[in-house]
N, C-alpha and C positions, 0 to 999 in steps of 0.2 A: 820396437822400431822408434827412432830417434826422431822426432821433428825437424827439418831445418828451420821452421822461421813460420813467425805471425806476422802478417800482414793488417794493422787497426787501418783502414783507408777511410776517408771521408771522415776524420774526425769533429766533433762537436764544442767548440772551446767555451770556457764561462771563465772569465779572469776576474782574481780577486787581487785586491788590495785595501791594506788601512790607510787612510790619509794622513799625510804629515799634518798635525795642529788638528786633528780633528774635533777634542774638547772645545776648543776656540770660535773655529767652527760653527760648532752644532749651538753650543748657545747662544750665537747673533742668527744661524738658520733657524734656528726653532722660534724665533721673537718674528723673524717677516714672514715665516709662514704665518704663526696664528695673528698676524696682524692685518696678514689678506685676507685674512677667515673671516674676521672682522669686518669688513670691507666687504666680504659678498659671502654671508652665513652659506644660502644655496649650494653654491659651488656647481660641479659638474656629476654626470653620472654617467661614467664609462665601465671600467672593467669591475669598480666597487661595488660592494653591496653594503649599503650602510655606508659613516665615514665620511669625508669629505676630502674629494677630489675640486682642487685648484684648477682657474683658468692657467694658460698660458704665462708665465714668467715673464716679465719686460726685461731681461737682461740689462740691455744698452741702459737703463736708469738706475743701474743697482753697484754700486761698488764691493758690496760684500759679492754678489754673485758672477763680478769681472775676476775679484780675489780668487773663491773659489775654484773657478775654471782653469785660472793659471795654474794652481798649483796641481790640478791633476791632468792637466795638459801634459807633459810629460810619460804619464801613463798612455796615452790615444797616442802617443808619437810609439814609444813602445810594440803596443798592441797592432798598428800599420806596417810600421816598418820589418819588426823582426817576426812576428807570429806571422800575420798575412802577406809578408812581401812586396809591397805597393808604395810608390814614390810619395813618400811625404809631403805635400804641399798645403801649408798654413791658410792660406787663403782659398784652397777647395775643402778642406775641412772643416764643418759646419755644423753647429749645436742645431737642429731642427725641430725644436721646442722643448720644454723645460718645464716640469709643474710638481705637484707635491701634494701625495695622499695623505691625509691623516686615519686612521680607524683605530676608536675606542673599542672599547671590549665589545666582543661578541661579530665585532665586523670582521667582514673579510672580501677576497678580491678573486672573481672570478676568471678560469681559464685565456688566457689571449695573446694576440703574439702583437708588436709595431707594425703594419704595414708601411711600405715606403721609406723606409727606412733600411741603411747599412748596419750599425749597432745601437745597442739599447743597454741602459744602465740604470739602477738599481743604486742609490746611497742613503744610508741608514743616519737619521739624526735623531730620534728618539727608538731605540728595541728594547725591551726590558725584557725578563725571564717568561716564555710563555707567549710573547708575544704576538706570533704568527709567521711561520718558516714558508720561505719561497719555496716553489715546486715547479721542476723547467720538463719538461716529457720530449721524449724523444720523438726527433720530426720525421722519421722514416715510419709514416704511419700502418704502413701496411702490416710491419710486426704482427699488431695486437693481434690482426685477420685470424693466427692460428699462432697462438702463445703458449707454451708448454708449461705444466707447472715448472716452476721456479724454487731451489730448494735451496740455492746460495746467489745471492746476488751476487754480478759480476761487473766489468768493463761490460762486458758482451750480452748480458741478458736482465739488463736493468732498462725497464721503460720511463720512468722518473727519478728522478733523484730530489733531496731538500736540503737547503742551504739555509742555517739556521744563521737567523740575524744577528746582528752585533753593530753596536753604533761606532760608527766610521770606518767600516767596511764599503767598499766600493762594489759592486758588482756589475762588470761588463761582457755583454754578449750578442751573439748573431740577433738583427730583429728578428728573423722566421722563428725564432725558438719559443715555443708557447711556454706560459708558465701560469703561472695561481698561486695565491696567497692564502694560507689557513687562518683560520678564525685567529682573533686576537682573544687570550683567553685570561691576560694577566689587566691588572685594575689599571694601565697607564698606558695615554695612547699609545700610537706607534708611528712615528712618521718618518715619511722614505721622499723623497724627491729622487724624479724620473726624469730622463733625457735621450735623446734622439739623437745619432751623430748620421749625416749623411756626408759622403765625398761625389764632390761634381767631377763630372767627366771632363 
């Protein structure tokens, strides 16, 4: 008997991209990040274990990170317009906060999703071999309840997936979508800078 047709409904999107200039980039990124580290050793402690997690980004005072935004402003105009079908407007779309984990070897970042947030992004300015691969689990949690062995991974019966890093790589996706970070297991930090995009009503 023939199939007519699969139906994938309610699909789950992660959009990648490499930055244009990203070498460029990532070596004036990587100089303000460890120069805030500087500035407040502490840092924060949210999703990390180990590592240092940055306050909040001052944007408005930073010309590298107005550069930055422009150029993958294009990709968020992208991603609204044709993926989710929603009226572009510049000024209801909003970076809603901006910071940047470091984790040395052995650290790593546990399970968590943005709340309050539209999308959440994920860009790589230090990943070396070994580093530590993202890991986003599927938010239809109920699955696990009664999960069958699994003898091939599919579209359809895959509860996480890992997206291995690579420096200037962009990663963009739903906030609801939990994710996790694996140990760093390579001798060189690993630093990602994270961001919040919301659109006002």
């Amino acid at each position: 008997m023939t199939r007519q047709k699969t139906h994938k409904i309610f699909p789950v999107p992660v959009f990648e991209y490499k930055v244009e200039n990203y070498n460029e980039f990532n070596v004036e990124l990587e100089k303000y990040i460890y120069n805030l580290k500087k500035k407040d050793e502490k840092g924060l402690t949210a999703s990390n274990v180990g590592g240092w997690h940055s306050p909040f980004f001052n944007i408005a005072e930073s010309d590298l990170l107005k550069k930055f935004l422009n150029t993958i402003h294009k990709y968020l105009f992208e991603i609204i317009t044709n993926d989710f079908g929603l009226k572009y407007k510049i000024e209801k779309t909003k970076i809603d906060g901006m910071w940047s984990i470091i984790n040395p070897k052995n650290t790593f970042n546990i399970r968590h999703n943005h709340a309050n947030s539209f999308l959440s992004a994920a860009y790589y300015v230090k990943a070396k071999k070994d580093s530590g691969k993202i890991k986003f689990f599927d938010p239809k949690e109920q699955r696990v309840v009664n999960a069958p062995f699994v003898e091939k991974v599919t579209d359809l019966s895959a509860v996480a997936l890992n997206f291995e890093p690579e420096e200037g790589k962009l990663l963009i996706f739903p906030s609801y979508l939990h994710h996790a970070v694996s140990k760093n297991l390579s001798h060189e930090d690993r630093i990602v800078i994270s961001f919040n995009i919301n659109i006002d009503k």
